[in-house]
MITORKE-224188 format. One line per 8 residues: number of its first residue (from 1); for each residue x, y, z of C-alpha. Coordinates in Angstrom, 3 decimals, always signed. Example, Ala and Ser with C-alpha at 12.3 -4.5 7.8 and 13.67 -1.06 7.14 Angstrom:
1	+12.300 -4.500 +7.800 | +13.670 -1.060 +7.140
//
This chain:
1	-45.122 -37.519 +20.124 | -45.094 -36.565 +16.394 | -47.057 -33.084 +17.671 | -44.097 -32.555 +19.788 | -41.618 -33.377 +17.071 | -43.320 -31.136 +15.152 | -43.174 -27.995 +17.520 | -39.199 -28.789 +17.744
9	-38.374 -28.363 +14.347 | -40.537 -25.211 +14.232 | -38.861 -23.784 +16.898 | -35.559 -25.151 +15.551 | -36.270 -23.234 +12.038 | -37.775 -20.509 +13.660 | -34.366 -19.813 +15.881 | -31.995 -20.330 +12.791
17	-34.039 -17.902 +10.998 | -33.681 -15.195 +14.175 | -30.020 -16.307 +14.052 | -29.820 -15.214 +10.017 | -31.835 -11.773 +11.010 | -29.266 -10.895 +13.753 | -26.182 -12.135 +11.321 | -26.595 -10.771 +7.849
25	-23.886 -12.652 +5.215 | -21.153 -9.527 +4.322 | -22.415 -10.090 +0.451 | -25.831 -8.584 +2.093 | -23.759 -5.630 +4.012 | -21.848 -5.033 +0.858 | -25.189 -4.198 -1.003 | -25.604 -2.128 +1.472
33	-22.885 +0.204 +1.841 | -21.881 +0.063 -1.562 | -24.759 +2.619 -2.834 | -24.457 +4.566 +0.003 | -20.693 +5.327 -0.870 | -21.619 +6.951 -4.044 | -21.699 +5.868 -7.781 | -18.161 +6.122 -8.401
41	-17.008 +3.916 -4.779 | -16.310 +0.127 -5.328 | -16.064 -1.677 -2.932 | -14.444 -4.743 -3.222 | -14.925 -7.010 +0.083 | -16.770 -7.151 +3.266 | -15.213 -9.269 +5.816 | -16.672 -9.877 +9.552
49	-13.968 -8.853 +12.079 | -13.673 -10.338 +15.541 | -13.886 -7.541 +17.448 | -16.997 -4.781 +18.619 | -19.459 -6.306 +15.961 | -17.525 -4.387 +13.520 | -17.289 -5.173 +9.508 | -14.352 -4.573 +7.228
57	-15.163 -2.637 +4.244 | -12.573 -2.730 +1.900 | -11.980 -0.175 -1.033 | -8.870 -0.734 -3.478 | -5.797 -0.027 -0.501 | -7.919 +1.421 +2.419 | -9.550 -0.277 +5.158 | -13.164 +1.428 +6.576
65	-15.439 -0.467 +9.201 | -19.700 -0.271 +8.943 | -22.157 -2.074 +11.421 | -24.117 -5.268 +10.202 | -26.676 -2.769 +9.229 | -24.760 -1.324 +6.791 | -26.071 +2.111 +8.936 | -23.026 +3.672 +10.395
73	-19.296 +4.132 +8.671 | -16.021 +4.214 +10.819 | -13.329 +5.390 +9.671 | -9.952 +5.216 +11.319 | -7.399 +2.564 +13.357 | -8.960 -0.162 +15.507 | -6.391 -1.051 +18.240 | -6.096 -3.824 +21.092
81	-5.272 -1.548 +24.409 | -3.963 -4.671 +26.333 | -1.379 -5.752 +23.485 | -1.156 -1.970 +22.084 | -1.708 -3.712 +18.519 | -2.578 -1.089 +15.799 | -4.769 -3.946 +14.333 | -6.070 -2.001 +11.236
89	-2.556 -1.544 +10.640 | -1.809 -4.994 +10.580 | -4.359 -5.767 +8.492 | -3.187 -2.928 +5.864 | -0.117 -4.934 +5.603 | -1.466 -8.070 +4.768 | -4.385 -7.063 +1.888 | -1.603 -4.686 +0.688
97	+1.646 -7.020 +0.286 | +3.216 -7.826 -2.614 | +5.520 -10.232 -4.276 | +8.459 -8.640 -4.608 | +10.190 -10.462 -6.677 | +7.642 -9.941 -9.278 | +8.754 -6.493 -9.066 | +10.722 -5.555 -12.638
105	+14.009 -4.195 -11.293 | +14.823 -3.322 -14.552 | +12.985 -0.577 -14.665 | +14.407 +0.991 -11.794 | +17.653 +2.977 -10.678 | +20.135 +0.326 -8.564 | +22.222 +1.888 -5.610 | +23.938 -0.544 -3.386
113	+25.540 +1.126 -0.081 | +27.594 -1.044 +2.014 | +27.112 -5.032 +1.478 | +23.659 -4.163 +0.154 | +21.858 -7.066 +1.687 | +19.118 -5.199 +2.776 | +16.764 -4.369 -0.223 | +13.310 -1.878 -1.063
121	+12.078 -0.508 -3.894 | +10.842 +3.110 -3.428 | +8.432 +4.787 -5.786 | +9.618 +8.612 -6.030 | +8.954 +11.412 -8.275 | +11.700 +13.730 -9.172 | +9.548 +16.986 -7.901 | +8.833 +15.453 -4.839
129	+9.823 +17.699 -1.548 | +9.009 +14.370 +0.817 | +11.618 +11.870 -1.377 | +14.320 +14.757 -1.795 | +13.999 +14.265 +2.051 | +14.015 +11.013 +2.424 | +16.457 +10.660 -0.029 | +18.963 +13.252 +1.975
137	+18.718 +12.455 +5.276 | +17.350 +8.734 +5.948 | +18.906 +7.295 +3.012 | +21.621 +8.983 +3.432 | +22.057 +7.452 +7.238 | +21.491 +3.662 +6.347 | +24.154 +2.049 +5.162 | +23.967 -2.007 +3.830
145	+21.295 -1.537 +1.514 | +20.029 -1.632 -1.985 | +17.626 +0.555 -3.354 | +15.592 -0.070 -6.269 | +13.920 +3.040 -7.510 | +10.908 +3.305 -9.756 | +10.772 +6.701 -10.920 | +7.034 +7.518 -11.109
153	+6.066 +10.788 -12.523 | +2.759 +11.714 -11.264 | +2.895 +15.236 -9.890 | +4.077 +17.422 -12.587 | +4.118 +17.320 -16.510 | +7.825 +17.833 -16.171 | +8.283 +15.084 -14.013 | +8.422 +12.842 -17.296
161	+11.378 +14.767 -18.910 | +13.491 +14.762 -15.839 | +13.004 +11.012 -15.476 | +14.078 +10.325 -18.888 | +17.073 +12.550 -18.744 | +18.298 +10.546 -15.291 | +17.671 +7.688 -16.900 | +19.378 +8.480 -20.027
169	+22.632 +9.420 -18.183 | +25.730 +7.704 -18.113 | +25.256 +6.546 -14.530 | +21.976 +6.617 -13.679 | +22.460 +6.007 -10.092 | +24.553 +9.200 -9.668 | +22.481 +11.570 -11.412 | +19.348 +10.567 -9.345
177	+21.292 +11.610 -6.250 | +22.412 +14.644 -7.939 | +19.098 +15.893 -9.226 | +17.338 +14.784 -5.017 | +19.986 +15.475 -3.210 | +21.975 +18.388 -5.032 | +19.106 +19.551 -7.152 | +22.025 +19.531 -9.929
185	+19.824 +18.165 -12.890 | +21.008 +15.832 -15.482 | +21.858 +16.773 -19.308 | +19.319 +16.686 -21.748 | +18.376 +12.956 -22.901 | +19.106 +12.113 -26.453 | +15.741 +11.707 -28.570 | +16.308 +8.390 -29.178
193	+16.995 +7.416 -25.960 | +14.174 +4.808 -24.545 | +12.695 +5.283 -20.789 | +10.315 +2.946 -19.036 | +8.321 +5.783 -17.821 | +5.145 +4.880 -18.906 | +5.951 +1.207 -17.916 | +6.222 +2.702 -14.154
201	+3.388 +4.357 -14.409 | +1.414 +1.359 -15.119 | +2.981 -0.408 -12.663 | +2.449 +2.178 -9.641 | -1.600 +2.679 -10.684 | -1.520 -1.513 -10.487 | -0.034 -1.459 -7.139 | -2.688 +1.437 -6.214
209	+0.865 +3.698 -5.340 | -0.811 +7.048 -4.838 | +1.963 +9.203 -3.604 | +5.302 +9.497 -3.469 | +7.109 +8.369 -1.971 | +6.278 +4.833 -1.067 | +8.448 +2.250 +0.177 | +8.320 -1.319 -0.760
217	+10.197 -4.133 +1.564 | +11.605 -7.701 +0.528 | +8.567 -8.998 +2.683 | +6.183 -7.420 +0.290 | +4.585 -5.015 +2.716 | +4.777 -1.205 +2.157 | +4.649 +1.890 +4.220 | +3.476 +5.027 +2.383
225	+5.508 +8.173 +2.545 | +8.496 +8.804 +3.789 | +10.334 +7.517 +7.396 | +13.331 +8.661 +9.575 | +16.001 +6.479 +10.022 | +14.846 +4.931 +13.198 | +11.869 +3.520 +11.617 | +13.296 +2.176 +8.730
233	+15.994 +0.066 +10.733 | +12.838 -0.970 +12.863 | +11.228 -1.914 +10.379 | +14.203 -3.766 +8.887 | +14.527 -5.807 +12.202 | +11.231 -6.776 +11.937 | +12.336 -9.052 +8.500 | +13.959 -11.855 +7.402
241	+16.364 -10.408 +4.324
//
């Protein structure tokens, strides 16, 4: 009896340890894939998904998938065909929201259209092409909405002068649309005159905002770049203002 007891708990260790072989922890696939990535890549979780034996691999914003031998990199949108589910997408959302009400509105432009109750924040620089289009013809076809925008000057040394001189104008609000929409640019800025510019900028690198423009909702997820007017009132049916 005690010889058999002792060949069960042998064979019991001996299958948990198989068990640990096949399923490596994600700390172990992390040390894995991180070097492989290249000195410079951080990566800052590894999370078992429950689909194809893949892993997440998360890096700041973006999503990538490996195998639990840390062999093989994916890169790209997993998606359920019976529920046509853009799952990676999904997931995007989630690791990405925000609180918005942490957001300091201060520091951006204010337009209210309409009654306003539906809100974003949209990150633009003043030499973008993509937000003078956005700005002209999806903005410019919703109507009940506030916009919050966070000038963030990251595409052109000039970006920071025009910024300050919109933000230095009488109404604010006005000359932004006249600089995007017009291209009519705004006086010169008195010297004295203070601009959160650099505040912004912080504040977009935190959020890991890496282009322009990108649109933040009162539910605290985010779509990058700009969308036509159908998918911004889809998207606004999707949440509770």
């Amino acid at each position: 009896m005690r010889k058999s007891k002792t060949v069960l708990l042998l064979l019991s260790a001996l299958m948990a340890s198989c068990v640990s072989a096949e399923t490596p922890s994600t700390d172990a696939i992390k040390k894995l894939v991180e070097p492989r990535l290249g000195a410079n890549v951080k990566v800052d979780s590894v999370k078992e998904t429950p689909y194809a034996g893949l892993y997440e691999v998360r890096i700041g914003n973006d999503i990538l998938y490996t195998d639990k031998t840390g062999t093989y990199l994916f890169s790209g949108h997993v998606f359920n065909l019976t529920t046509s589910t853009d799952l990676t997408k999904e997931r995007l959302e989630e690791i990405n929201k925000i609180k918005f009400s942490d957001l300091p509105l201060d520091k951006a432009i204010k337009t209210v259209k309409g009654d306003g109750k539906r809100v974003i924040a949209v990150f633009e620089d003043p030499n973008c092409g993509y937000c003078k289009r956005f700005r002209q013809t999806t903005l410019k076809e919703t109507d009940n909405i506030t916009v919050y925008t966070f000038m963030y000057n990251i595409l052109a040394d000039d970006s920071f002068t025009k910024s300050k001189n919109i933000w230095c104008a009488p109404d604010r609000s006005k000359a932004w649309d006249d600089w995007m929409v017009n291209n009519k640019a705004a006086p010169v800025a008195a010297e004295a005159c203070q601009s959160p510019n650099q505040d912004v900028l912080e504040l977009g690198h935190k959020l890991g905002v890496s282009g322009t423009p990108a649109i933040f909702f009162a539910d605290g997820t985010r779509v990058p770049g700009a969308i036509d007017t159908k998918a911004l009132e889809e998207k606004f049916a999707k949440i509770k203002q």
